[in-house]
N, C-alpha and C positions, 0 to 999 in steps of 0.2 A: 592463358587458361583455355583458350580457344584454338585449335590452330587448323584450317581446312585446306588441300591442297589438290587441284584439279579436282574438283567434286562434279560428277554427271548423273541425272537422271534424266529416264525417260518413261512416261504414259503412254502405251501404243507408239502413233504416229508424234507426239509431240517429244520434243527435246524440251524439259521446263528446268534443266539446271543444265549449264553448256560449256563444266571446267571452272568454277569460280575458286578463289582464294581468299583465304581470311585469317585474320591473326587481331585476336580481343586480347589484351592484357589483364592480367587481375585485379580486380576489384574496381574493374572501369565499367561502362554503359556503352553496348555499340548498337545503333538504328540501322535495321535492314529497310530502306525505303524501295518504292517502284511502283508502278502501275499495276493494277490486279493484273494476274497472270508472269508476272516477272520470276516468281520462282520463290517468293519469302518464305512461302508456309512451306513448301517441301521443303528447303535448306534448312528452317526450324523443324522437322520432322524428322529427317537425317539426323541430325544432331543430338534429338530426344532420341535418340533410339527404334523411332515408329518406321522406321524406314531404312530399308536397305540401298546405302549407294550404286548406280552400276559401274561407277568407275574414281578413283581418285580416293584419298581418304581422308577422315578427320581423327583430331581428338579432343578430347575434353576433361579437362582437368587431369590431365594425364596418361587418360584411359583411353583406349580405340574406340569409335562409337558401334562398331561390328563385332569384332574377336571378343570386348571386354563389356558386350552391353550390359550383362546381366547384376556385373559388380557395379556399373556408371551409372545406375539407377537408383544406387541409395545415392548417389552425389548431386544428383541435380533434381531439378523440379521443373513442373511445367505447368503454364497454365494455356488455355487454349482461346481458339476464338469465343466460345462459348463458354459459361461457368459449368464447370463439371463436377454439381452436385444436385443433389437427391430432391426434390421442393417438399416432397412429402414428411422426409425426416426435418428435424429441430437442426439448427447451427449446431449446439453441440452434438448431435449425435452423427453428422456429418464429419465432422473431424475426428471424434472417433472411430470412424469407420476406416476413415484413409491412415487411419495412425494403426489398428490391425493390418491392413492391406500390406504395409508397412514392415509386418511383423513386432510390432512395440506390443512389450504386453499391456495384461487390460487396464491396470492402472498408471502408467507410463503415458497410455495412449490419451486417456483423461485428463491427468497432467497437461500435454502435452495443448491441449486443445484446449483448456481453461488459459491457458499464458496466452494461447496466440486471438482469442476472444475477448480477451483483456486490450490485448496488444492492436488490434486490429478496431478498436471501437463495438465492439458485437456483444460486448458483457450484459446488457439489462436484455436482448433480443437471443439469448444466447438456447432458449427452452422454444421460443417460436419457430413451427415449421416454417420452413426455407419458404413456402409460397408467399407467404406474408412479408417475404424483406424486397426492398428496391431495388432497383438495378444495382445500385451502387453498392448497397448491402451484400448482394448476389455475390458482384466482381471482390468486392474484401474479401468473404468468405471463400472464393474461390484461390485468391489470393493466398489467405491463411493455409488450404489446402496443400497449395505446394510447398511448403517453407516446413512441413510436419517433419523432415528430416534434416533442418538446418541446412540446405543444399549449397555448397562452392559454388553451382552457376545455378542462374535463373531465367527460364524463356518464356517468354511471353508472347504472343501474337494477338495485334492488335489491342493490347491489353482494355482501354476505354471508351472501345466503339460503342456508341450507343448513349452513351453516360453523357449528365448533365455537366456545365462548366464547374459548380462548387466539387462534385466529384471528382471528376478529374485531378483538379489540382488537388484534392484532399490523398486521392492516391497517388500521382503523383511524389508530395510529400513522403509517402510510408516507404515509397522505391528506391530513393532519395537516401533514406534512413538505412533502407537494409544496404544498398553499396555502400555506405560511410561504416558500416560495421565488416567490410569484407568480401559481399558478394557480389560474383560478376554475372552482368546482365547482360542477355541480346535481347530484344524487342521489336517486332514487325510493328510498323503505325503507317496509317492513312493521313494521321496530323502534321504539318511539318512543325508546328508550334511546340509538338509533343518533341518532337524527334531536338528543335533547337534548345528547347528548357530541359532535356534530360540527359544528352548523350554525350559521352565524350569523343566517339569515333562516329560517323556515319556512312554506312556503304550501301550506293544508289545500284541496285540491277533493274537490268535492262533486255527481256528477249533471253532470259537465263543467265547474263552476262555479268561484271562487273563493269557498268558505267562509270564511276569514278566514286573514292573512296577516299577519309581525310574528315580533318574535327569542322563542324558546322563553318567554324570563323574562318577556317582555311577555303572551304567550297563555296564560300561566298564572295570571297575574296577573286574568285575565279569569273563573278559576273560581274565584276565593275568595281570602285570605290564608293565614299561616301559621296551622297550629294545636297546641296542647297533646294529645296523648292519652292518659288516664291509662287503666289499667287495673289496679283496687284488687282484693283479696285475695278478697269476698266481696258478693254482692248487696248484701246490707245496709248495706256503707260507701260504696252511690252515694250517697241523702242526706245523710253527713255530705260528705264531700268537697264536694259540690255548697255545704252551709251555708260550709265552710270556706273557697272559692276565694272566695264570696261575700263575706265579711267582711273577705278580703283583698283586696279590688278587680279579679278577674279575672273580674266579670263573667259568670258560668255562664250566662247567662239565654240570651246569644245562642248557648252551643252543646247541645250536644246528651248526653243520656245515656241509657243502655239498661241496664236491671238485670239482663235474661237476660247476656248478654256480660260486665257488670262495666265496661262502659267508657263514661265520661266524658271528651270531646272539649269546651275550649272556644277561643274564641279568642288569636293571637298577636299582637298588633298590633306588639310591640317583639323577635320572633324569640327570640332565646339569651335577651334579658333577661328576658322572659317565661315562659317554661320555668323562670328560677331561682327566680321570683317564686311560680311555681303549689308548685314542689318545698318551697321553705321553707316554704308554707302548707299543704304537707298533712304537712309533717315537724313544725310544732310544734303543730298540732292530733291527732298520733298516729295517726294513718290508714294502714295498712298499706297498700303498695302495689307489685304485682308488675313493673309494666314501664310505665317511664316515656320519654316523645318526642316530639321537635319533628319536624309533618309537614309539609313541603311541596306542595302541588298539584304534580300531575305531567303530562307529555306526554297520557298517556293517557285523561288526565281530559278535558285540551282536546280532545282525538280524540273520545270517546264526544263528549262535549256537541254537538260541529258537526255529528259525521258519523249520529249515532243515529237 
């Protein structure tokens, strides 16, 4: 649905996209991650159309995003860092507006904007100028805004900066819903929690680059396996612990311990079975111990390591 190939731009003196490649499938979720300045939002601006490549091309949904912008714009939606609507106008007069912008006529455009008011949670706030709704209100309705043409793809950037935790996942959820109906998604986020609970693809730039690219479970897999963390009662029972996973077969040598902290990290190779294995060996060697868990390598971890 996505396809870019050598894409380059430049501002003045700066290079902020430097030849990247991309391939989203349909009706899948891909995360552009990276450090501010990596290049997200222009690569999401190329693609919406707001921006001319200087080199390399994409498409989208089967159209050129240059030769074919003017028809690739009823195909897609966009929503931006900001909500991009009116505070002065009412929710529905808001979606009205972009359903003319749109060319829908005037009762079409009405329509069109009671379903997605309905649909988006906004039906009783639906006559309240925009100033009176929450952040979270704001990003729905901005939200509903782009979806006025039922769009094949949807981008987003940064879509929940700002937004409280129940928000988040309540939109979340609605992103969630429209892929499962069809539409395919790119989204810039600063979360990586956003980017592991949403995406199916993740692609980390770097300096305009592609740093590495692949599903969340794949690029984690890249920093390590599962591990054990024990965290025992008292300096003094690192060494035994350590004799006793020993004896047991879980191998201590390959991880790590620290006596100031109390904690002793070794490896998972077999996940849950692993964790019962380390538990029964420090439960009948009598080893007191405060907090016991199985860690998985996280988003953030792949994030430092590319982008550090």
């Amino acid at each position: 649905m996505i396809r870019v190939e050598g894409l380059r731009k430049r501002y003045a003196s700066t290079e902020a996209l430097r030849g990247i490649d991309l391939d989203v499938p349909a009706g899948t979720v891909c995360g552009l991650l990276g450090p501010n300045g990596a290049g997200k939002t222009t690569a999401v601006r190329i693609l919406a159309t707001l921006l001319r490549p200087d080199a390399g091309r994409a498409e989208v949904a089967g159209l050129d995003v240059v030769r074919d912008a003017a028809a690739l714009r009823f195909r897609i939606g966009l929503a931006g860092q900001h909500a991009a609507v009116d505070e002065l106008l009412t929710g529905q007069r808001n979606l009205e507006l972009f359903g003319r912008l749109y060319h829908l006529p005037r009762a079409a455009a009405r329509a069109r904007a009671e379903e997605l008011l309905e649909r988006f949670g906004l039906a009783r706030a639906a006559r309240r100028p925009v100033k009176e709704y929450s952040g979270g209100m704001r990003r729905r309705l901005d939200l509903a805004a782009s979806l006025i043409v039922a769009p094949r793809v949807l981008f987003m950037d940064e879509p929940t900066t700002g937004l409280d935790p129940r928000s988040r996942m309540e939109l979340w959820e609605r992103l969630r819903a429209l892929v499962n109906e069809g539409t395919t998604l790119l989204l810039t986020t600063q979360y990586l929690d956003e980017a592991d609970h949403l995406t199916d693809q993740v692609v980390v730039l770097k300096e305009g680059r592609v740093a590495a690219s692949g599903s969340p479970a794949a690029l984690k897999r890249q920093v390590g396996g599962d591990r054990v963390r024990i965290l025992v009662r008292e300096p003094a029972d690192v060494p035994a612990a350590l004799r006793a996973l020993h004896e047991a077969g879980s191998h201590p040598a390959a991880g790590s311990a620290t006596e100031a902290d109390r904690l002793v990290t070794v490896p998972a190779p077999e996940g849950a079975q692993s964790l019962i294995r380390v538990a029964g060996a420090l439960a009948t060697a009598g080893i007191p111990v405060e907090d016991l868990a199985l860690r998985r390598p996280t988003l953030d971890e792949v994030f430092l390591r590319l982008t550090a």
